[in-house]
DRENVEXZA-758294 format. One record per atom (N, C-alpha, C, CB): x, z, y negated; atom name. Coordinates in nm, 2 decimals, padded with zeros to 4 digits. Glycine has a CB too. Layout:
x, z, y, site
X, Z, Y, CA
...
This chain:
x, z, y, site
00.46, -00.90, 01.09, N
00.46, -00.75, 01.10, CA
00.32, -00.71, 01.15, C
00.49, -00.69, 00.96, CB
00.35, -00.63, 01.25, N
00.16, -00.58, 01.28, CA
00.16, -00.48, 01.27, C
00.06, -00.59, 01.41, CB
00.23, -00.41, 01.24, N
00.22, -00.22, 01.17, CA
00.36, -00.18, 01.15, C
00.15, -00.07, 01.30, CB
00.34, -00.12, 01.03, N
00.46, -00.09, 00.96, CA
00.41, 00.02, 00.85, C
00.54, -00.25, 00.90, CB
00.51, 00.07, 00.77, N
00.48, 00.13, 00.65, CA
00.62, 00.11, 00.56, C
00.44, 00.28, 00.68, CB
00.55, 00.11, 00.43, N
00.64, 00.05, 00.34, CA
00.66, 00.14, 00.22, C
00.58, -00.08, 00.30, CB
00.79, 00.13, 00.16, N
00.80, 00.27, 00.03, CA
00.83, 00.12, -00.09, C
01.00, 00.43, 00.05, CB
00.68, 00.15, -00.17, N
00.73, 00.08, -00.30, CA
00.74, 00.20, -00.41, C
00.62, -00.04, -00.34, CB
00.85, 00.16, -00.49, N
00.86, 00.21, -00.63, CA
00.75, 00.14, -00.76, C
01.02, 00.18, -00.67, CB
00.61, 00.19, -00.72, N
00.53, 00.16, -00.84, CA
00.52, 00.18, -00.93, C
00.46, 00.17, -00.84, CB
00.58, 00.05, -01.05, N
00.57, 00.05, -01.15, CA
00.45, 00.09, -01.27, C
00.60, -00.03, -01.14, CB
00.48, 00.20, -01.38, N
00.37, 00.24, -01.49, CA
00.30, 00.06, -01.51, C
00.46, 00.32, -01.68, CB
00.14, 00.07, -01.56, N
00.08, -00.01, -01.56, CA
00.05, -00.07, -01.44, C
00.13, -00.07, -01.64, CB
00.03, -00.05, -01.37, N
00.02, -00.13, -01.23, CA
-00.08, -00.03, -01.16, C
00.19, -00.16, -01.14, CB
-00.19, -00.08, -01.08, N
-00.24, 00.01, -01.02, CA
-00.22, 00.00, -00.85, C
-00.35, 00.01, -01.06, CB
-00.25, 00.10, -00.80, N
-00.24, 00.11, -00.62, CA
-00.29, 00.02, -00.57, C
-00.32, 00.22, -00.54, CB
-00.40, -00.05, -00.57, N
-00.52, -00.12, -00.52, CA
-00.43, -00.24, -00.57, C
-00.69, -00.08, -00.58, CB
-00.42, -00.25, -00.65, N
-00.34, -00.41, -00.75, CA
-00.22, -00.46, -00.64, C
-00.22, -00.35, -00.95, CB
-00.08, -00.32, -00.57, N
00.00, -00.36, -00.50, CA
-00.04, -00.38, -00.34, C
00.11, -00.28, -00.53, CB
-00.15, -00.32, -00.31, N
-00.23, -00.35, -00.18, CA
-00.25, -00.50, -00.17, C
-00.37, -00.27, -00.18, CB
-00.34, -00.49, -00.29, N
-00.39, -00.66, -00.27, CA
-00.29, -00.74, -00.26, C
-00.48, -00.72, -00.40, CB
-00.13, -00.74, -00.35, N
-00.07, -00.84, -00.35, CA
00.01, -00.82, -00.18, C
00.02, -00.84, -00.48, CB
00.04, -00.69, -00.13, N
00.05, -00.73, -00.01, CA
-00.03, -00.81, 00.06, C
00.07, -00.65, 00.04, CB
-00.15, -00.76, 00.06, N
-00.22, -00.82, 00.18, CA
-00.23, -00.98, 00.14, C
-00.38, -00.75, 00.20, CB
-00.19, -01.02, 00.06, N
-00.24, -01.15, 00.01, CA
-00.12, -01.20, 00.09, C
-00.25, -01.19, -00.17, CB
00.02, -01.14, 00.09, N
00.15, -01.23, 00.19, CA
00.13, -01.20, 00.33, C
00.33, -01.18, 00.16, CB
00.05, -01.09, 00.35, N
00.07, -01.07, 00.49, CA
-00.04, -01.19, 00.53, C
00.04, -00.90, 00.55, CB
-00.15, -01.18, 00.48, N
-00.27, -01.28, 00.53, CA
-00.42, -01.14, 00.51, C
-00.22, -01.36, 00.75, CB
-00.53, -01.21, 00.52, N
-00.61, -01.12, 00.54, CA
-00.71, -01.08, 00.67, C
-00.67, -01.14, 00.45, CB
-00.61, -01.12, 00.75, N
-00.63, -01.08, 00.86, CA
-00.57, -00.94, 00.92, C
-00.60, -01.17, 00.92, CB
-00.51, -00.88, 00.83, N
-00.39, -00.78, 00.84, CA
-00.42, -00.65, 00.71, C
-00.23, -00.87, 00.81, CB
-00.47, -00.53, 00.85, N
-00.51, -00.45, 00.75, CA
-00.40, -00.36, 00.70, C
-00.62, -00.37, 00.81, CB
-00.47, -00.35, 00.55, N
-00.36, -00.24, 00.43, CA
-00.43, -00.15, 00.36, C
-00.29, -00.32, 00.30, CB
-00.33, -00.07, 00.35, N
-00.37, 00.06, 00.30, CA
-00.26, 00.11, 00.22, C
-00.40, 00.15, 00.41, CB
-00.32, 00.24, 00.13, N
-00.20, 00.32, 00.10, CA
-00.22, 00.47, 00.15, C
-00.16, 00.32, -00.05, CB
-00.14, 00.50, 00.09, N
-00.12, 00.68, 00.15, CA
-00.19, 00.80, 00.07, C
00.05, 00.74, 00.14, CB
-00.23, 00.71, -00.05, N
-00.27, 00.83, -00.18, CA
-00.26, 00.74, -00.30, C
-00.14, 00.97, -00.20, CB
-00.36, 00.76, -00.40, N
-00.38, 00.67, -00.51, CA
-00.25, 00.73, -00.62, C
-00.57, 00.67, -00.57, CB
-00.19, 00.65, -00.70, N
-00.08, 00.74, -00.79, CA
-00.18, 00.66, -00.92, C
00.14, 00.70, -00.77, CB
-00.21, 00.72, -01.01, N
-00.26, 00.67, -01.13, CA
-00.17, 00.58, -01.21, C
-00.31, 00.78, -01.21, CB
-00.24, 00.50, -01.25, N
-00.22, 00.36, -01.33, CA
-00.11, 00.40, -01.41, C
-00.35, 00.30, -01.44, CB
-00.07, 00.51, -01.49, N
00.00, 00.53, -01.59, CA
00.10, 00.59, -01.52, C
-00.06, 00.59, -01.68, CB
00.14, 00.58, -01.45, N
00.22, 00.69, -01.34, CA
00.32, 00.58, -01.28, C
00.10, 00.78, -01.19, CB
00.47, 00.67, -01.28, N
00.56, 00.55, -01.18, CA
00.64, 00.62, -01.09, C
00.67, 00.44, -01.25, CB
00.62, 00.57, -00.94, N
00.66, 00.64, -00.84, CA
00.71, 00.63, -00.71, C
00.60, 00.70, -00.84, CB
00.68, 00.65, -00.60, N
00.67, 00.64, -00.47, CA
00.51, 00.61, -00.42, C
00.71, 00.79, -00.41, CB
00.52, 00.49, -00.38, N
00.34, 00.47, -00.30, CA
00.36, 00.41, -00.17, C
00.20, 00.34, -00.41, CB
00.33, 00.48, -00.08, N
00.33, 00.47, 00.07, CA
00.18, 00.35, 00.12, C
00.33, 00.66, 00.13, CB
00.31, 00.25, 00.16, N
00.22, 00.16, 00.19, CA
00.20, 00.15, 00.30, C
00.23, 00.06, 00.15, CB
00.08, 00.13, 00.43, N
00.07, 00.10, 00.53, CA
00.03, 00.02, 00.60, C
00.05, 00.15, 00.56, CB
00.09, -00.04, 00.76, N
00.00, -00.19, 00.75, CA
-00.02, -00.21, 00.89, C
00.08, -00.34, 00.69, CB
-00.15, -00.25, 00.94, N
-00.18, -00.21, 01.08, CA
-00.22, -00.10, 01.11, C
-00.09, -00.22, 01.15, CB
-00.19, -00.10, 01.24, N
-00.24, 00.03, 01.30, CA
-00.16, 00.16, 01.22, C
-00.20, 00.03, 01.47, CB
-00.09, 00.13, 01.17, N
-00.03, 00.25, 01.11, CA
-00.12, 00.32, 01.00, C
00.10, 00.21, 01.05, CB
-00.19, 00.27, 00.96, N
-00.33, 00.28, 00.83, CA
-00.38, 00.44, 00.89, C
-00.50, 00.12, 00.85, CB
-00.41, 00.41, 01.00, N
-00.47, 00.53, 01.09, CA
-00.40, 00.63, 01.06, C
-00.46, 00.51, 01.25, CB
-00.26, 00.60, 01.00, N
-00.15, 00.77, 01.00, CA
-00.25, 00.81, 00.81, C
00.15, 00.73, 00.98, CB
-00.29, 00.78, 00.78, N
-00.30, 00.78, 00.63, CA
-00.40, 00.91, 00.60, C
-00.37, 00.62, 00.56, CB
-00.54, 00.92, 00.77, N
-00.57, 01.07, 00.76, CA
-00.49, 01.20, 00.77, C
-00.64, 01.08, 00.85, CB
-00.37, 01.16, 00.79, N
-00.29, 01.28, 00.84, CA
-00.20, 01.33, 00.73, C
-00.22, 01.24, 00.96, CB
């Protein structure tokens, strides 16, 4: 995959940065990730994930 964006349902207890890392850990780290907006730790929801050039949409 070299740019894409992804809809996870993030689980309470779990943080943003926590499901970043586990992506980037399958994609490789050569492969930049991002999200769209931090959702707090205690919080379960929608977290817009992005990968590649698509990272770039995340100012917008």
């Amino acid at each position: 995959m070299s740019c894409g964006l992804l809809l996870v349902n993030k689980p309470r207890g779990v943080r943003s940065a926590a499901c970043v890392s586990l992506l980037r850990r399958h994609l490789g780290r050569g492969v930049k990730v991002g999200h769209g907006g931090t959702l707090d730790s205690t919080a379960e929801g929608l977290l817009i994930l992005l990968v590649g050039t698509a990272t770039r949409a995340s100012d917008m």
